[in-house]
matplotlib code that plots the C-alpha trace (Angstrom):
import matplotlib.pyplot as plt

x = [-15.7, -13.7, -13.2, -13.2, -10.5, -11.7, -9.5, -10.5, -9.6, -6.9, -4.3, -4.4, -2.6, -2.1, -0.8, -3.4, -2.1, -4.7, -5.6, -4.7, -6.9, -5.2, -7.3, -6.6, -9.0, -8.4, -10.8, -10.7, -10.2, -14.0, -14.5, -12.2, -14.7, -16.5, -13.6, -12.4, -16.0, -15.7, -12.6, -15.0, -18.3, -16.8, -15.5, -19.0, -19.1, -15.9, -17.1, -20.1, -18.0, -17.8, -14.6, -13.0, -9.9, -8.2, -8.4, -7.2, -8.3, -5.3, -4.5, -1.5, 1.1, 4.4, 6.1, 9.3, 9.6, 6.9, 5.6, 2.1, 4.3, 3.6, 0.1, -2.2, -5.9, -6.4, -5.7, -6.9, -7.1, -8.3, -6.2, -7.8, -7.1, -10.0, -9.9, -11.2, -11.7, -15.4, -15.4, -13.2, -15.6, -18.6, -17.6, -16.3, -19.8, -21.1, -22.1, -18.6, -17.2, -20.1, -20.2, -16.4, -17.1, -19.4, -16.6, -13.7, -11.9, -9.8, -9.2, -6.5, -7.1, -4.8, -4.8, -1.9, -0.9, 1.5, 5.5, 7.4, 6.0, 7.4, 6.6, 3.3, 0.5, -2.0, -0.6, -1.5, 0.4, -2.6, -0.3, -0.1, 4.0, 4.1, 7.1, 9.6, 9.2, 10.5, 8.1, 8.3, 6.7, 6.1, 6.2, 5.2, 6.1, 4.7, 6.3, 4.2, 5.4, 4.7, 7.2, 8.2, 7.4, 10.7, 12.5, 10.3, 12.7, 15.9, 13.4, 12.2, 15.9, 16.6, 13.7, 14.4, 17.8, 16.2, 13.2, 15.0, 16.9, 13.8, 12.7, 15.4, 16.0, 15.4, 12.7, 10.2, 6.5, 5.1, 5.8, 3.2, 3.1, 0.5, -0.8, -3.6, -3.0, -1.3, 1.6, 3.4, 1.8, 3.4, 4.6, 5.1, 4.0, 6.0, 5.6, 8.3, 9.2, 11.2, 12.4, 15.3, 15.3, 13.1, 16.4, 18.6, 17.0, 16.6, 19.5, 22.4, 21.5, 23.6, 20.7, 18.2, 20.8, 22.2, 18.9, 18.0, 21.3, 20.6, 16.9, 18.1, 20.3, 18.2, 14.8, 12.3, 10.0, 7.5, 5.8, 7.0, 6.3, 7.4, 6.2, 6.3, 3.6, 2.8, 1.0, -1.9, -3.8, -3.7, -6.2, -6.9, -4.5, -3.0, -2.1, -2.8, -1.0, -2.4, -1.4, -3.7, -1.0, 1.5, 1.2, 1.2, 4.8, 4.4, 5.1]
y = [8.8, 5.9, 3.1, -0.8, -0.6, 2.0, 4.7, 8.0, 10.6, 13.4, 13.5, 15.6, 18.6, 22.0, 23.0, 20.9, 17.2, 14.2, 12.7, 8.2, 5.6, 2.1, -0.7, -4.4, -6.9, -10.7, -13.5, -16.9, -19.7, -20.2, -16.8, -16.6, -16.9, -14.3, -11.6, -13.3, -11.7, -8.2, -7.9, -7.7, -6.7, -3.4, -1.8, -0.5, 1.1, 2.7, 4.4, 6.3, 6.9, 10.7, 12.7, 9.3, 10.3, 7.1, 3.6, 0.4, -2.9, -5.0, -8.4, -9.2, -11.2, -11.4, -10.1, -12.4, -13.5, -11.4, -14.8, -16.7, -18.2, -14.9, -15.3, -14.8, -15.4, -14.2, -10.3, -8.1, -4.3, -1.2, 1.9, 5.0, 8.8, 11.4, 15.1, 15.6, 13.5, 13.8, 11.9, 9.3, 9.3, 8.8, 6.0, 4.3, 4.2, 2.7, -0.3, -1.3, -1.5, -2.9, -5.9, -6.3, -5.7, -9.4, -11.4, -9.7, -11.3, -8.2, -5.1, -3.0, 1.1, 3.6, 7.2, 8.6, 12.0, 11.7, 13.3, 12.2, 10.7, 9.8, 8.4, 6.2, 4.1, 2.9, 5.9, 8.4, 10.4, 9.4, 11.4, 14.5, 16.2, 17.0, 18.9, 16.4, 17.3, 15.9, 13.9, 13.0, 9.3, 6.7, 7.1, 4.4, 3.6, 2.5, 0.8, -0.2, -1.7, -3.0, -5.3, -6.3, -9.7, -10.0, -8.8, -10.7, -13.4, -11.4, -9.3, -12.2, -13.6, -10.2, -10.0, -12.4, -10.9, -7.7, -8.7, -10.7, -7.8, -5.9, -8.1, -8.2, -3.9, -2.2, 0.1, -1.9, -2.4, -4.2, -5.1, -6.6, -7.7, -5.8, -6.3, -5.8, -9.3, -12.6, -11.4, -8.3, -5.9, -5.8, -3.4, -3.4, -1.5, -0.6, 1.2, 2.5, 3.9, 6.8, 7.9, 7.6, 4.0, 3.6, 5.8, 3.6, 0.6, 1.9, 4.2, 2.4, -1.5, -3.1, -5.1, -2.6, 0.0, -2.6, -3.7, 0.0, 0.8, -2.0, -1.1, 1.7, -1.1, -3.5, -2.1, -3.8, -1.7, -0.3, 1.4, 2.0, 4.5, 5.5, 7.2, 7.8, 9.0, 10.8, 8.4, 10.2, 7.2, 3.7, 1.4, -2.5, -5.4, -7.4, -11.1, -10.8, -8.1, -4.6, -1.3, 1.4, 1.9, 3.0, 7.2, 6.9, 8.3, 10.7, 14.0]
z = [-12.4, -11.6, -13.7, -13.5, -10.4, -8.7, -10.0, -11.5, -13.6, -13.5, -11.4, -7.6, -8.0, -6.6, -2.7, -0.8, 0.3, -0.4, 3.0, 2.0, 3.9, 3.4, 5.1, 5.2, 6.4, 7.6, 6.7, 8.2, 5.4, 5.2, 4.2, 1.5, -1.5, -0.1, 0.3, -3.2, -4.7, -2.2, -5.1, -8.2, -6.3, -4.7, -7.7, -8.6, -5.2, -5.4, -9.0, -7.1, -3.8, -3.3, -3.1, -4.1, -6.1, -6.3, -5.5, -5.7, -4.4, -3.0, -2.7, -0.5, 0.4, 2.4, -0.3, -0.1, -3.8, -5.3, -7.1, -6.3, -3.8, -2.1, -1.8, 1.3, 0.7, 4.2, 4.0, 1.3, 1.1, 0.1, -1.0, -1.2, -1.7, -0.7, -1.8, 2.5, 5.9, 5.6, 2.0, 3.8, 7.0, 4.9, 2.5, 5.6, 7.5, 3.9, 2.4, 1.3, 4.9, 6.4, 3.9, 4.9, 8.5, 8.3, 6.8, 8.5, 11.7, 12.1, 10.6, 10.3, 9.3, 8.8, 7.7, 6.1, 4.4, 1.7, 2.3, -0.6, -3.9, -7.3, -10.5, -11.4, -11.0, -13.7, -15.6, -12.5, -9.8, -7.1, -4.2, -5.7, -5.9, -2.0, -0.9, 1.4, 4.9, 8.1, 10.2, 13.6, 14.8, 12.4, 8.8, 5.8, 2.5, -0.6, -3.5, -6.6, -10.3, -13.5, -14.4, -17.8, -18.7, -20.3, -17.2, -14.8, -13.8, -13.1, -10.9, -9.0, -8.6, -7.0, -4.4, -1.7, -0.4, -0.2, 1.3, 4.2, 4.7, 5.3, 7.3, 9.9, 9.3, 12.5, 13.2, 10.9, 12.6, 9.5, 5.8, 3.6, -0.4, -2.2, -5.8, -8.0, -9.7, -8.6, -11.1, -12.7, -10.4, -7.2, -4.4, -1.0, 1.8, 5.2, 8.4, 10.0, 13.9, 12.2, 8.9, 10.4, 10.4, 7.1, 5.5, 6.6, 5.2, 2.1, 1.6, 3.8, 3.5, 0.8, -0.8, -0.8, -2.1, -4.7, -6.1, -6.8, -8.6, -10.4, -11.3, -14.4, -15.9, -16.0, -16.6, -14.5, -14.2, -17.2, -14.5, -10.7, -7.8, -4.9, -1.6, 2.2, 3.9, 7.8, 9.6, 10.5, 12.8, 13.1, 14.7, 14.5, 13.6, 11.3, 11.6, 15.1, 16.2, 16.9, 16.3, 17.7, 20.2, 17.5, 17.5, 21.8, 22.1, 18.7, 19.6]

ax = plt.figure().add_subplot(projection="3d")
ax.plot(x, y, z, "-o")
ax.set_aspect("equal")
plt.show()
């Protein structure tokens, strides 16, 4: 049973590796209010959806101060982790996605299977303790946290060099802000050519490496996670651009 966010109990354990749906939806301005009430309405779904291990409802952003400034009422999302394909199959020919599918412009749907994870979120390790593997094609990566109130504005002071690194790193397909609130709760999500090329951003990069040595001293985060994930498929666009082309050259 999930509760008021869509998450539910007990954590995923054991050998098997959740399969992660992540889909974002675009809404013209006019439709706004109604993706604005998708966010409270579709939590009751998300409690009865079976095989649903884990959710969250997303708004996003481009992620570049982590602020309100951030905000784009045009994309939200859904992050969910199934226990099999044929949960994810079925909730996604229900009423949640068809209610989207009448306000959205475009749609973006990807299907990932989690490689590395680590620490948190809402108190829960929602990706299980999967062994690292190597991967070959396009990977993606998650960041979530909890910041401390007290902490927030040395966070914020630290984002944009980071995030303009990001986005000028090469190898990077797409980079979008995600949260579960306008403040306090923010992460990031990424995909990636290679994990090759998401390493060296976030292992070779001065900003990115700085900010993370930084991130035990200070003590931003009362909360945080980490993850990269398989992509598994991809279909549909974002901001115009489409992807269902991206696993063509994947071995």
């Amino acid at each position: 049973m999930s509760d008021a966010d869509g998450d539910t109990g007990g954590d995923i354990g054991g050998t098997a590796l959740p399969l992660v749906t992540l889909t974002f939806w675009g809404v013209s301005a006019s439709a706004v209010p109604g993706a604005v009430s998708r966010m409270a309405l579709d939590r009751r779904h998300l409690r009865r959806a079976p095989g649903l291990q884990f959710a969250k409802l997303l708004g996003t952003g481009d992620g570049r101060t982590f602020t309100v400034r951030d905000a784009d009422p045009k994309h939200w999302g859904l992050l969910a982790v199934w226990d099999s394909p044929e949960a994810a199959a079925e909730f996604a020919g229900g009423v949640t996605h068809r209610r989207w599918e009448s306000l959205a412009a475009e749609r973006l749907d990807l299907v990932l299977r989690p490689i590395a994870a680590r620490g948190l979120w809402a108190g829960r390790a929602p990706f299980g303790d999967p062994a690292p593997r190597r991967v070959e094609g396009p990977v993606a990566a998650l960041t979530r946290a909890r910041i401390r109130t007290s902490k927030a504005r040395t966070f914020w002071r630290s984002v944009p060099p980071v995030s303009a690194d990001l986005h000028a790193s090469e190898g990077l397909l797409l980079a979008v802000g995600i949260g579960e609130a306008p403040v306090g709760l923010q992460g990031t999500f990424s995909l990636w050519s290679s994990s090759a090329m998401l390493n060296d951003f976030a292992h070779r990069r001065a900003p990115h490496a700085e900010a993370v040595a930084r991130t035990a001293s200070v003590g931003w985060y009362a909360e945080e996670l980490f993850a990269r994930f398989e992509v598994l498929s991809a279909h549909g666009a974002f901001a115009g651009v489409r992807y269902d082309d991206l696993l063509a050259a994947k071995p």
